[in-house]
C-alpha positions in Angstrom: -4.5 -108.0 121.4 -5.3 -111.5 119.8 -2.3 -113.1 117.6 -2.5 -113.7 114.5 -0.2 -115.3 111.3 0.2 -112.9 110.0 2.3 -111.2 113.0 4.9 -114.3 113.5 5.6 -113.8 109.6 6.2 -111.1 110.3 8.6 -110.9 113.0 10.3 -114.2 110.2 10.9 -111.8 108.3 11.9 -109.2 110.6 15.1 -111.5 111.4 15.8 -112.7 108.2 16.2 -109.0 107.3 18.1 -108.1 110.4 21.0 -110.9 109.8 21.5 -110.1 106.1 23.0 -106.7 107.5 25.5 -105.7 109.2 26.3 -104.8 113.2 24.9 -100.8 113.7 23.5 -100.7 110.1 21.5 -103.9 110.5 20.4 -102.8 114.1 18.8 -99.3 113.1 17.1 -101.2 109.7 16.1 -103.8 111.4 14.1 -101.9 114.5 12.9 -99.4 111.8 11.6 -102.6 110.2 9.6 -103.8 113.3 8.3 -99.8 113.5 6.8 -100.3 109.9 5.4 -103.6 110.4 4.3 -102.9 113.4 1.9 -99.7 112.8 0.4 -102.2 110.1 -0.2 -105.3 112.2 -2.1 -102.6 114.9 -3.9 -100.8 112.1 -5.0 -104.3 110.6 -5.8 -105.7 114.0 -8.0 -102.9 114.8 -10.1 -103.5 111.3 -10.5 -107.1 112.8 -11.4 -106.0 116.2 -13.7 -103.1 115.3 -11.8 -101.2 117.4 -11.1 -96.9 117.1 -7.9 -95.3 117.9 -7.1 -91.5 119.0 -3.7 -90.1 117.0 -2.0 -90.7 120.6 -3.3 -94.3 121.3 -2.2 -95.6 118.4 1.4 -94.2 118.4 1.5 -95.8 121.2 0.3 -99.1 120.3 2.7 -99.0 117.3 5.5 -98.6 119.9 4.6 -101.5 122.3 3.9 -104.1 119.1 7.2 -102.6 118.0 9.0 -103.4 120.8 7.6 -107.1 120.9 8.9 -108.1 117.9 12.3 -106.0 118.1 12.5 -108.3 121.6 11.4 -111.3 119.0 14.0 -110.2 116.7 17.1 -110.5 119.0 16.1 -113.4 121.2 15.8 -115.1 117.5 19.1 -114.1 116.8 22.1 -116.4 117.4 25.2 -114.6 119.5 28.1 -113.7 117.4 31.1 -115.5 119.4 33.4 -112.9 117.9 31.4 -110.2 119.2 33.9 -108.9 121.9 37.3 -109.3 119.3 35.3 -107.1 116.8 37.1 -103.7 116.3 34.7 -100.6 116.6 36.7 -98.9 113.7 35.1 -95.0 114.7 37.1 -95.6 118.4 40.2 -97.1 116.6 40.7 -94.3 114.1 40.2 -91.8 117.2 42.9 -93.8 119.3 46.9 -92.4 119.0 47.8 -96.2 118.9 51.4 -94.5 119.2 50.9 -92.7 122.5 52.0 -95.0 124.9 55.1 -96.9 123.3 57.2 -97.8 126.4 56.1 -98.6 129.7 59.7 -99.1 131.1 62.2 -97.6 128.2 64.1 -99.6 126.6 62.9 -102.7 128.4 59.8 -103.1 128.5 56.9 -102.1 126.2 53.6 -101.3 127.1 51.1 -103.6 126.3 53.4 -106.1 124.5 54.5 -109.9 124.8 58.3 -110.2 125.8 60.6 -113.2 126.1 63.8 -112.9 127.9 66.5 -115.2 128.1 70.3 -116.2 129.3 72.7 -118.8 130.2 73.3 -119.5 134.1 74.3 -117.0 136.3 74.1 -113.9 133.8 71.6 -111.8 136.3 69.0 -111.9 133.5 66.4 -112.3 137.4 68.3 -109.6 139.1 68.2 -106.8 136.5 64.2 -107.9 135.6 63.6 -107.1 139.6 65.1 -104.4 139.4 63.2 -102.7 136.7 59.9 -103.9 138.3 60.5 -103.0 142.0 61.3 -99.2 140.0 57.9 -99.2 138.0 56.2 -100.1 140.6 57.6 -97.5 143.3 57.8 -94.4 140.5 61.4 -94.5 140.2 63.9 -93.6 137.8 65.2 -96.6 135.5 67.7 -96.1 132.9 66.0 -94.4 129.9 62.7 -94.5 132.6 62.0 -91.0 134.4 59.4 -92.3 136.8 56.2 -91.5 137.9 53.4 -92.7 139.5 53.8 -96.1 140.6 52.6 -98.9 138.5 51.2 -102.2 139.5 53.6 -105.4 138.7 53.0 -109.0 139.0 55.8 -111.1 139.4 55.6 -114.6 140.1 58.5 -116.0 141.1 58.8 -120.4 141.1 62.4 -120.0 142.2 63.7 -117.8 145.0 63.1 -117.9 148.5 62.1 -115.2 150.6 65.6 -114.7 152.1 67.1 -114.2 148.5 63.7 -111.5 147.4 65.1 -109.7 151.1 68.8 -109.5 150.1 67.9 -108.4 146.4 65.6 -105.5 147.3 68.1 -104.2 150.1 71.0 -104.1 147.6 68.6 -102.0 145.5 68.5 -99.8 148.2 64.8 -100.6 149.7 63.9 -100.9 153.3 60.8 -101.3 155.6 60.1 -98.1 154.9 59.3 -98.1 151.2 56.1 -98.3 149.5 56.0 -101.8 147.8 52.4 -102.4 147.6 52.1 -101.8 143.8 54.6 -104.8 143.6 52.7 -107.9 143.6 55.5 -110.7 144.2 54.0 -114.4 144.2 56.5 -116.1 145.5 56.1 -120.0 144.4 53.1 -120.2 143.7 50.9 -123.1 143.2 49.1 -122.2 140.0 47.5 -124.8 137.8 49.7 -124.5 134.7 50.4 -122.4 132.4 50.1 -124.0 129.5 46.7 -125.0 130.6 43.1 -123.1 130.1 43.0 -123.5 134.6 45.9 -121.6 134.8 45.5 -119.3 132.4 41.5 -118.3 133.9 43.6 -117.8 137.1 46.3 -116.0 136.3 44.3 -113.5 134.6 42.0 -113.2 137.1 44.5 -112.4 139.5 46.4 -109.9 137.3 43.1 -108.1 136.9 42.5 -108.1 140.7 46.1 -106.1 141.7 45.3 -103.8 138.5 49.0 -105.0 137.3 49.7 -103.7 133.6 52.5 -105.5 133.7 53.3 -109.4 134.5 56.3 -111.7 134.9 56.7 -115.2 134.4 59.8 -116.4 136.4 60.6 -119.0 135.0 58.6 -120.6 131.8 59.9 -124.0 132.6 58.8 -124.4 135.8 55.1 -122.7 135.0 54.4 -125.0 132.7 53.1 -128.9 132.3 54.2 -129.5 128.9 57.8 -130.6 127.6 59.1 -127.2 126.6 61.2 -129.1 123.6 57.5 -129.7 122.1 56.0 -126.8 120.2 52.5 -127.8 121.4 53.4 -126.6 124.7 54.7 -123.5 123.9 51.4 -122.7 121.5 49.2 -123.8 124.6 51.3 -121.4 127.0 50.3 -118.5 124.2 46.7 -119.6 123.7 45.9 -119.9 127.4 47.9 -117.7 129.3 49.7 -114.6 127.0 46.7 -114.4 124.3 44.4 -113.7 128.0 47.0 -111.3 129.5 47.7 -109.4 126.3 43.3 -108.9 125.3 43.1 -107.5 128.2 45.7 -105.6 127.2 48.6 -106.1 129.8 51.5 -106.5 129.0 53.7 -109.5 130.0 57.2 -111.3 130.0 58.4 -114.4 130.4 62.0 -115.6 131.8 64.0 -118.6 130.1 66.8 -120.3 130.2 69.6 -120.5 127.1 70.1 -123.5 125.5 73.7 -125.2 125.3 74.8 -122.8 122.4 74.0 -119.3 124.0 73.8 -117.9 120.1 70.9 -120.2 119.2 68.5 -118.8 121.3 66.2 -120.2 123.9 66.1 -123.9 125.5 63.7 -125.8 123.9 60.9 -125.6 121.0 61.7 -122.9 118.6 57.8 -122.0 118.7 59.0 -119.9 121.5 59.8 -116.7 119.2 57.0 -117.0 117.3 54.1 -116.2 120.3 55.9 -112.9 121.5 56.5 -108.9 120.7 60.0 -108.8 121.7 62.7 -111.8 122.2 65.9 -110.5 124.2 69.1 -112.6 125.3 71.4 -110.9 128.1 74.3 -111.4 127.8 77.3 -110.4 131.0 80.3 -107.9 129.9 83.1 -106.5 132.3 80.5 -103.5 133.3 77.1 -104.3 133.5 74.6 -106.5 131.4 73.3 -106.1 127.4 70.1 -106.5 126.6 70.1 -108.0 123.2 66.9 -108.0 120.7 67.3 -111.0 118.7 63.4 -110.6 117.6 61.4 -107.5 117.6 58.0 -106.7 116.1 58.6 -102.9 116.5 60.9 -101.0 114.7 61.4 -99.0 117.8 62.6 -101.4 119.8 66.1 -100.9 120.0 68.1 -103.7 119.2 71.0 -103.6 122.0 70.8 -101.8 125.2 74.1 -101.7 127.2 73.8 -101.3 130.9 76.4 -100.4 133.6 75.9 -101.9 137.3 78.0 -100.2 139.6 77.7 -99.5 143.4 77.1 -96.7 145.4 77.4 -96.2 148.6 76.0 -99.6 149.2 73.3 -99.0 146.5 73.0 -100.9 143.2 72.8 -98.8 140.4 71.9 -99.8 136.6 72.7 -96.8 134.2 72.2 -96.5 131.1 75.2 -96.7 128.8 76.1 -94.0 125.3 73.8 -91.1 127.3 70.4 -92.2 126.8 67.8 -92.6 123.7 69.1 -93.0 120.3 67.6 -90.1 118.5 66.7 -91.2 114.9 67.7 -88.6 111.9 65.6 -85.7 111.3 65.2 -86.0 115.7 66.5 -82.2 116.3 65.3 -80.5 113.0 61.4 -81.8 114.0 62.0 -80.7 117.0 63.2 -76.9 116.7 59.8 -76.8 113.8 57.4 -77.6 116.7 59.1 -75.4 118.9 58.8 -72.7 116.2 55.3 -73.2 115.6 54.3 -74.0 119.5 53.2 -77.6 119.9 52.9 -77.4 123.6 55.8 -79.1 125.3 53.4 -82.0 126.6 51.4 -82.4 124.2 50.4 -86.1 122.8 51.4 -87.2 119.1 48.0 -86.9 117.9 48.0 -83.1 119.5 51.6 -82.4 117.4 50.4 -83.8 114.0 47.6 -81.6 114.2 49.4 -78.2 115.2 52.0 -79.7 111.9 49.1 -80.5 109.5 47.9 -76.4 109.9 51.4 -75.4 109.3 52.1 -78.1 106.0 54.6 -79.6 108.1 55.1 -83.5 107.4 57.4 -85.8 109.6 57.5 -89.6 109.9 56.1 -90.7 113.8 58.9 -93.0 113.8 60.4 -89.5 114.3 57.9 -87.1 115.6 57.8 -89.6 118.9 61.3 -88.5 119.3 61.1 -85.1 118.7 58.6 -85.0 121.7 60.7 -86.6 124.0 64.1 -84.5 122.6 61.6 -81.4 124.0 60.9 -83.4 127.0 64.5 -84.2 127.8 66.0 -80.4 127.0 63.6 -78.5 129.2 64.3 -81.0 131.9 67.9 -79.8 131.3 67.4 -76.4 131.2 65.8 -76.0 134.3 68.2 -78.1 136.2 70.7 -75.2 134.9 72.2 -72.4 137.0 71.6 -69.1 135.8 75.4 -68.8 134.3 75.5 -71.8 132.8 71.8 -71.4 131.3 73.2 -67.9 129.6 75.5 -69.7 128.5 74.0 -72.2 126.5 71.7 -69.9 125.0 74.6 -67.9 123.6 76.2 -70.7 122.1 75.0 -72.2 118.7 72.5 -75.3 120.0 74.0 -78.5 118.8 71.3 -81.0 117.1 71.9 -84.4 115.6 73.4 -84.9 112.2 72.0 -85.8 109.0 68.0 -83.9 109.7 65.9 -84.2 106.8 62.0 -82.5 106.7 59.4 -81.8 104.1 57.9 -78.4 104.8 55.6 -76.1 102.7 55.2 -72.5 103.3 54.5 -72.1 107.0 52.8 -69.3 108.1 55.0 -67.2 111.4 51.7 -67.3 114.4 50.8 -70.5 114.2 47.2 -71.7 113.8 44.8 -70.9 116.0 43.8 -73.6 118.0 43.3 -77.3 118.0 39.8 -78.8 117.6 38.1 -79.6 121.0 38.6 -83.0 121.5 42.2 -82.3 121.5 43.8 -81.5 124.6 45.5 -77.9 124.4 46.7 -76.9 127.2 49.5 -75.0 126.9 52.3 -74.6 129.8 54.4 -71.9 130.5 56.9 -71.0 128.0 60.7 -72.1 128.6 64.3 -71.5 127.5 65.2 -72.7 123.7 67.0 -76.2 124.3 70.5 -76.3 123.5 73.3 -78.8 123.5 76.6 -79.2 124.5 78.0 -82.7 123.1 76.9 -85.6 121.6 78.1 -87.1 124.6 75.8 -85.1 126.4 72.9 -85.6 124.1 69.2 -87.1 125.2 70.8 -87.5 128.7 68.4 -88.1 131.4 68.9 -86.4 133.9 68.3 -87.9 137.2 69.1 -86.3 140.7 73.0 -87.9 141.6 71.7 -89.6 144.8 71.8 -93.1 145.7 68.1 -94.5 147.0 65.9 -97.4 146.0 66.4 -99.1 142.8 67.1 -95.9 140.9 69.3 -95.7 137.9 71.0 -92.8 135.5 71.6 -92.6 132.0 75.4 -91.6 131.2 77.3 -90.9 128.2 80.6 -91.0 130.4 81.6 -94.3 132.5 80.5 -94.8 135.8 82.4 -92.6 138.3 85.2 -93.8 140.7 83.1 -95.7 142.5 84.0 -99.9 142.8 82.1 -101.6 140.1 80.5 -104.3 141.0 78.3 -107.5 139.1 75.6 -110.0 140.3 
């Protein structure tokens, strides 16, 4: 088919058209466009030529000219550099942004940029290896209930293999544990940090060990730049944690104090101002406190005491005042989607919809909670005996204080059935929860054994065993 003018105005047009619009909008105009202007350069071309079409031949002459200048059209087109950044808002309303809150509770949360630091010799090292040699094997962890093992990269610019060896025994590992989902890089010889070298690399090798999680031990040792100058600090955020957390791992850093413990971090004050969560530990008579001294989430809980005591030969870190804080309104949510049975696994997204059929409202800074209370008590009831489980159920259950929920008239069945792209399935039924104590509240419960880098959560303090510190 000869060219003509008339067709390169036309595709000129075509693209003028197609970047006046927008993204999905502007791509179904746009090739609708070249469809249109496409059936008229063929029909005009054939008047030129002389030339007869069947019905058939000339759809699918249309087709082929459309497809040249739709192929016109984009190679025309300059890329859009914030193409990839660019939220597709129909998946974003359909994700439960909510879901997946903690990947270590109440250290470490999932997907986020922490900041961690302490004065000398406060264990701030030995409690952060702790926590990721138990994500990474499934194990138990203060507020934690393991699972399936999750992959950790730690890079470490300070220990030596002898002192990694003597740490994980104390934990209780051996030669026969499964370590492999712990990535340790033990001094390594990274470009910096603070550089867009080190960053590309770092990344890269995150991605390649599928870690979801990585630590930076310590910043002032990973980085080029004089960490008193804010510049560096900005350029350790731009290269290195703005990479780790698009691709939507989550990360910490490890820093020293400065000379007044209060004031925060050694250095540039830019360093709380790049970061999800900044926490000081601090050493008390029992164990360490993690202290949030910034926090982007209200979830995040603010101080988290921890007991370290030893048994038989066997670090332990558990959890001091019996486990999660349960907000107001906790227990009350809870028994409502018991009553109108929310499956007891079901997602936040699941819940709100079984509550919006039954007029229920709840905040989810409370309805993530009231999952977990569910969570926690059926644990506890099937870890009963049969006397103490009659028991319990004859006694009046015990919820936190102060509840408070907005309800409508709620019908008694329940509604029928959530829409089919919610999961539903629905397990088999269990006891009512009950309570005995406060003190016994939210506890997680955690088989009494000692074994690799496990840890309880206990209302009580430790039991007669020697305490012991770093």
């Amino acid at each position: 088919m000869t060219d003509d003018p008339y067709g390169r105005q036309a595709a000129h047009d075509a693209v003028t058209d197609w970047q006046e619009r927008e993204a999905q909008q502007m791509a179904d105009k746009a090739w609708s466009a070249a469809r249109n202007i496409a059936a008229d350069h063929v029909a005009r071309q054939n008047r030129i030529d002389g030339v007869e079409m069947g019905e058939d031949e000339f759809a699918a002459a249309v087709e082929a000219e459309a497809q040249r200048l739709h192929d016109a059209i984009v190679g025309a087109l300059p890329p859009n550099p914030l193409a990839p950044y660019l939220i597709d808002w129909s998946e974003f309303w359909a994700t439960d942004h909510d879901e997946t809150e903690w990947l270590l509770e109440p250290l470490f949360a999932d997907g986020r940029s922490h900041a961690l630091y302490a004065g000398a010799k406060t264990g701030k090292s030995y409690l952060v290896l702790a926590a990721c040699a138990a994500l990474a094997t499934g194990q138990p962890f203060l507020q934690h209930q393991g699972g399936d093992p999750v992959h950790v990269l730690y890079l470490d610019y300070e220990m030596s293999p002898q002192d990694v060896r003597e740490r994980l025994e104390e934990f209780g590992y051996g030669p026969g544990d499964d370590l492999s989902h712990l990535h340790y890089a033990l001094l390594p010889s990274l470009p910096p940090l603070d550089t867009a070298a080190g960053g590309e690399e770092l990344l890269a090798g995150a991605q390649a060990c599928e870690a979801r999680f990585v630590v930076v031990d310590t910043t002032s040792r990973a980085i080029q730049g004089d960490e008193n100058d804010a510049d560096t600090i900005r350029a350790f955020y731009r290269h290195t944690g703005l990479r780790l957390k698009q691709a939507g791992i989550g990360w910490l850093r490890l820093d020293h104090a400065g000379k007044d413990v209060e004031k925060g971090q050694r250095g540039s004050s830019a360093k709380n101002d790049d970061v999800d969560v900044v926490a000081r530990v601090e050493r008390t008579d029992t164990g360490p406190r993690w202290i949030a001294t910034h926090r982007r989430m209200s979830w995040y809980p603010e101080v988290t005491d921890i007991a370290l005591v030893e048994r038989s030969g066997v670090m332990v870190f558990a959890n001091v005042g019996g486990g999660p804080v349960w907000p107001a309104g906790t227990g009350k949510l809870a028994e409502e989607l018991d009553r109108i049975g929310v499956p007891l696994e079901a997602s936040r997204k699941l819940a709100r919809w079984y509550m919006d059929q039954e007029g229920i409202k709840g905040q989810n800074k409370i309805l993530g909670p009231a999952l977990k209370w569910r969570r926690v008590e059926a644990q506890r009831v099937a870890d009963m005996d049969a006397e103490e489980l009659v028991r319990r159920l004859e006694s009046k259950a015990d919820r936190p204080a102060d509840r408070t929920l907005s309800t409508d008239a709620c019908g008694q069945d329940g509604p029928d059935g959530p829409p089919r792209n919610i999961k539903a399935d629905r397990p088999a039924d269990r006891g009512g929860p009950g309570s005995d104590a406060d003190a016994d509240r939210g506890r997680s419960l955690v088989e009494d054994r000692p074994g690799p880098a496990w840890s309880e959560s206990s209302a009580d303090d430790p039991d007669d065993t020697d305490e012991a510190w770093f």
